[in-house]
PALO-960347 format. One record per residue (C-alpha): x, y, z. Coordinates in steps of 0.1 Angstrom, whole numbers, plus 5000, padded with zeros to 4 digits. Layout:
BEGIN
XYZ...
//
This chain:
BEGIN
331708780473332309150484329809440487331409710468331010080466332610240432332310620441333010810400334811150418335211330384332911680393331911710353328711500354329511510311330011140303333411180282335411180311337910900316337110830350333010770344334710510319336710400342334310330371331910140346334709930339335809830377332109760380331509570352334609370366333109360400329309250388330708990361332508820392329308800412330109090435328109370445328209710437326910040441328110270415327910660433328510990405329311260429328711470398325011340395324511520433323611830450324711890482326112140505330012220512330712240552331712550563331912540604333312260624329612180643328712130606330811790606330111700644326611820652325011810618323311470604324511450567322211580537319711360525321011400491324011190498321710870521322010630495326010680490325510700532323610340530326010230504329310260525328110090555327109810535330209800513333109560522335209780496335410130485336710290455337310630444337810760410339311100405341211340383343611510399343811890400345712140411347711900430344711740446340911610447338811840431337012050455333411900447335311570457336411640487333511800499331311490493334411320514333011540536329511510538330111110536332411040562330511230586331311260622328711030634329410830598333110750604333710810642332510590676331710910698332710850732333611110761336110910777338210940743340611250732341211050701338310950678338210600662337110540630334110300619335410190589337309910598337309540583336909770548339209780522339710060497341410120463342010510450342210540409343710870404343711030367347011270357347811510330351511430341353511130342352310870370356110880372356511230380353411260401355110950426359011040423359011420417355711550433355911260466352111170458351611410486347411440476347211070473349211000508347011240527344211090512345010740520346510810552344911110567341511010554340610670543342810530566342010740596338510670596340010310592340310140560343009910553344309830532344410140509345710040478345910290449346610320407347510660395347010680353349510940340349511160305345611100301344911340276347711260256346610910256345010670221342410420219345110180226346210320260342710390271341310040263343909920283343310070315339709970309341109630305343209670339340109860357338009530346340509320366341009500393336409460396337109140393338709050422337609350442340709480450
//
């Protein structure tokens, strides 16, 4: 069984939001199959957005974020929940990106080394990304150019791998019918931790 860390990325800490439903699903999944989990709304907590680069290097990370700090070491498997605006994370997102994968978080420091390495290998990661647009025209027309950098600039620069990732398309437009199914398919995806 895995150790999993389900971080909910929508900024609105209202409940209505698909992606708070759709991070109780994955870990409903995830617990009903006997794995761990850690459920993280970055909504839910308070912390400051780095403005200088000896912020991210030379600072230790805000208490406010310890137990999502505790919960990533421990995790085997992170996922991220998010809507996607403007193109991208929301800013609140990414700045708890930020803060969480902290220099001394996600990099070995070493002197000898021009090139940092990242801590979080052996981890696996999935990205759940919510669209007002086609999931079609998000991948074809737009290139997924948020969701690349994020799984290749990010996640997998600090070392996860694989990154796998599910982009839900037309969400407000969608029924009961089409929601319950991605709740269905966030379920399963819990359920085997990928």
């Amino acid at each position: 069984m895995k150790s999993l860390l389900i971080l909910d990325g929508h900024p609105d800490p209202a409940d209505r939001h698909l992606c708070h439903a759709l991070a109780c699903a994955y870990g409903k999944g995830a617990s009903d199959a006997g794995h761990r989990t850690t459920l993280i709304r970055i909504a839910d907590i308070d912390f400051p957005i780095l403005r200088t680069p000896s912020d991210f290097t030379s600072q230790p990370s805000p208490q406010a974020l310890g137990p999502a700090h505790d919960a990533l070491i421990e995790a085997d498997h992170l996922v991220l929940i998010y809507p996607l605006w403007l193109g991208s994370l929301p800013a609140y997102t990414k700045g708890f990106l930020e803060q969480l994968l902290h220099y001394d978080t996600a990099f070995e420091r070493s002197e000898s080394d021009r090139w940092p390495k990242g801590k979080m290998s052996g981890k696996s990661a999935r990205i759940v990304l919510t669209a007002g647009m086609p999931a079609l025209a998000y991948n074809i027309w737009y290139r997924a150019h948020s969701l690349k950098n994020l799984k290749r600039n990010i996640l997998g620069f600090v070392g996860f791998k694989p990154v796998k990732s599910t982009v839900l398309g037309m969400v407000e437009h969608a029924d009961d019918d089409q929601i319950n199914r991605w709740l269905a398919k966030m379920e399963s995806l819990g359920q085997g931790a990928n």
